[in-house]
N, C-alpha and C positions, 0 to 999 in steps of 0.2 A: 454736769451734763453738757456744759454750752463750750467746754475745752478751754477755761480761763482756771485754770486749777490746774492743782501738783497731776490729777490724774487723766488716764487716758479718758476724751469727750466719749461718751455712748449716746445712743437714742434711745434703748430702750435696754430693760432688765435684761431680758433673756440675750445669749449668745445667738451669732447666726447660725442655723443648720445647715448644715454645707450639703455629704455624701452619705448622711444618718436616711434612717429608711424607716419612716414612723410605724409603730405595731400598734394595732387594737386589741385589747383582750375582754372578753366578756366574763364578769365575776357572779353571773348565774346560778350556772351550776355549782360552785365554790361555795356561794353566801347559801344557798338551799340544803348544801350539806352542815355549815354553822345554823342550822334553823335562824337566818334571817328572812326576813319576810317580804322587805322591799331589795328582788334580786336581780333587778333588772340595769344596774349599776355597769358601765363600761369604762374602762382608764386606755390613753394614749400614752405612749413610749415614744420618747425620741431623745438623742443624744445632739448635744451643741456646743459651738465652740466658747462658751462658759468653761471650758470644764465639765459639766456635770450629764448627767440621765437626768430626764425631769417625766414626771408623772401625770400628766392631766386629766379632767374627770372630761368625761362629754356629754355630761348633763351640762356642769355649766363654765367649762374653762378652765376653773382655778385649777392650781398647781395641786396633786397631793401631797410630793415629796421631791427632792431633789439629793441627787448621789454623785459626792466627788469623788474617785477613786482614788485608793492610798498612793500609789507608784505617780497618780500627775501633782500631788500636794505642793513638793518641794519645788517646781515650775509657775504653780500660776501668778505668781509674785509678780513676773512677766505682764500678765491681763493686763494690768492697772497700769504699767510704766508706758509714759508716751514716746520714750526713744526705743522700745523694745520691736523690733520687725515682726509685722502680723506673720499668723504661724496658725496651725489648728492644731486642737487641743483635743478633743471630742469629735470624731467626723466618719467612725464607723459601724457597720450595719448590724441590725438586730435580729433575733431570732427567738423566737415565740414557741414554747412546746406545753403539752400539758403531759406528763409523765407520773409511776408511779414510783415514790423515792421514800426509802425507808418505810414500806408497809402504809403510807399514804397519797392520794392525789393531790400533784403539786402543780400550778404553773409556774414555768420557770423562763425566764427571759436569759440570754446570752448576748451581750454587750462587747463588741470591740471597739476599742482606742482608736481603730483606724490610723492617721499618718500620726494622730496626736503622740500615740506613746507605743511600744514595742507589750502590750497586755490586752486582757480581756477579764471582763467580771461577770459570774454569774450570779440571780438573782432568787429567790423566790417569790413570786408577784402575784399568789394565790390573792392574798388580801392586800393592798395598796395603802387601806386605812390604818391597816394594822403595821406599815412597817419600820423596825425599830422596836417591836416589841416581837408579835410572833411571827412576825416574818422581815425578811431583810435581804442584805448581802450575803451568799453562802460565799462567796471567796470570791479572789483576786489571784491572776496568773502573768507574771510579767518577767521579763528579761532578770530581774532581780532574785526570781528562783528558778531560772535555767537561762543563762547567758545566749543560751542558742532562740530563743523564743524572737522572732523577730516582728515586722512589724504587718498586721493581720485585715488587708484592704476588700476579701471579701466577706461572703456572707457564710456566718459559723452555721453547726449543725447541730442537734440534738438526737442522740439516738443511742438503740441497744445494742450491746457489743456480749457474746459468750466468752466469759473470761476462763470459767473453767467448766466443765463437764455438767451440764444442767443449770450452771448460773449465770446470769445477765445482768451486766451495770449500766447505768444511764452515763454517756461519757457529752462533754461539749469538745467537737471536732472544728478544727481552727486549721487553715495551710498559713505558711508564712511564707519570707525569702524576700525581705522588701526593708531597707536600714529608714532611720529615719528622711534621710537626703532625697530619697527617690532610688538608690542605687541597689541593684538588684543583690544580693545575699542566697547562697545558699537554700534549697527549699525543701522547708520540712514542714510533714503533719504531726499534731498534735492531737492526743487525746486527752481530755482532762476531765475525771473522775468528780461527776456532780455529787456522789455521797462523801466527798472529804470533807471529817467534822472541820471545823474552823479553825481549832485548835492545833491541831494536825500541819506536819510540815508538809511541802512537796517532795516526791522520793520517785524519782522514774524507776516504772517496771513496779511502782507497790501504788502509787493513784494517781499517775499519768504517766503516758507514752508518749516518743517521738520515733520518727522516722525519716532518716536523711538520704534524700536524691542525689546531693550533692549537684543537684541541678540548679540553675540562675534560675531563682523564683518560682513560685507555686502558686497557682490560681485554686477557686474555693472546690473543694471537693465534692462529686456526685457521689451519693450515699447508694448502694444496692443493697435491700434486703433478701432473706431466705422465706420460707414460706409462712414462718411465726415472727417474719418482721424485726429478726434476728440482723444487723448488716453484715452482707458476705465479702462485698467486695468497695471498693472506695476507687475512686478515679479523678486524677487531676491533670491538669496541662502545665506546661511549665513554660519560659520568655523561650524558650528555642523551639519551641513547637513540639513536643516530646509529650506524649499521653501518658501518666505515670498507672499500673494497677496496684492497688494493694489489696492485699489477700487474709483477712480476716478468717476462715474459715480454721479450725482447730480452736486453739486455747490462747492465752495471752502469754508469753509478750508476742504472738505470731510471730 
């Protein structure tokens, strides 16, 4: 710690939180549905440049849990070396939904890399206590299964999309068009399909969508729903000052 070592000096455990945007969830109604008794339990979200998501309780502090993402592994090697130029690794925004996925109620948190990495993970964070057993990571989305995924500085979305004629999937909505350097890229939205088993590869147009502006960068998208809360239209802005609509209404791939 005191910087007389092979590694980089720290002050403390935890990374700094740079542009992470802390979430509360209340595990309430959740532990009342597992008939637990004492259900008054709340966990903090927030992502730092550790690497990691970390979990904390707000009864009294401690950590639950902490989540490296697969796509920054082969990077943090970096943390630790004292000639490596500070960089953030972890530093973008979260988003908090409680949905209903596979025939049950789930909360599910939406995590982006921010400048750290060109991805985003979604979570299930019904039970906090529980994860790594029944509940966890549902996936990992990053430039490594679709080279166009760039890199994602605002805040994602959760929401229902009619994919076909009476049916609705829970998708996480992410804008991109931002490389790691700062340089603007191309801006596309992303829809990424929260029921894909784990197992399961990525396959645009079967459990996720893009869609290219071909515009210099995408700011985070305003979601519109229809009257059952279905989203009808989606609206973004782009570095040229250009309002993009997208039009969701009909069936998928729109």
């Amino acid at each position: 710690v005191n910087g007389s070592g092979t590694f980089r000096p720290r002050k403390s455990v935890l990374g700094g939180i740079l542009n992470s945007t802390p979430v509360l969830a209340s595990q309430a109604r959740d532990a009342l549905r597992h008939g637990i008794n004492d259900a008054g339990s709340e966990t903090i979200f927030v992502a730092a440049n550790d690497g990691m998501l970390h979990a904390f309780s707000v009864i009294d502090g401690k950590e639950i849990f902490a989540y490296v993402p697969g796509f920054l592994l082969p990077e943090l090697g970096h943390l630790s070396n004292p000639a490596s130029p500070p960089r953030s690794w972890f530093d973008g925004k979260l988003a908090l939904q409680e949905v209903r996925l596979n025939g049950a109620s789930k909360t599910i948190l939406a995590a982006a890399a921010g400048t750290g990495a060109k991805g985003i993970v979604a979570f299930d964070v019904s039970r906090p206590e529980a994860f790594g057993k029944n509940a966890g990571a549902l996936w990992e989305f990053s430039d490594l299964d679709d080279p166009d995924m760039g890199v994602v500085t605002g805040m994602p979305s959760i929401a229902p999309f009619q994919v076909r004629a009476g049916e609705r999937r829970h998708f996480v909505v992410v804008s991109t068009g931002q490389a790691n350097a700062g340089l603007a890229g191309p801006g596309r939205l992303f829809l990424l399909a929260l029921d894909k088993p784990a197992a399961a590869r990525w396959q645009v147009n079967v459990n996720y969508f893009k869609f290219d502006t071909g515009a210099a960068g995408l700011g985070a998208a305003a979601l519109v729903p229809d009257e059952d809360n279905t989203i009808r239209f989606a609206y973004a802005g782009d570095l040229a000052g250009i309002v993009w609509r997208f039009d969701f209404s009909g069936v998928a791939p729109w």
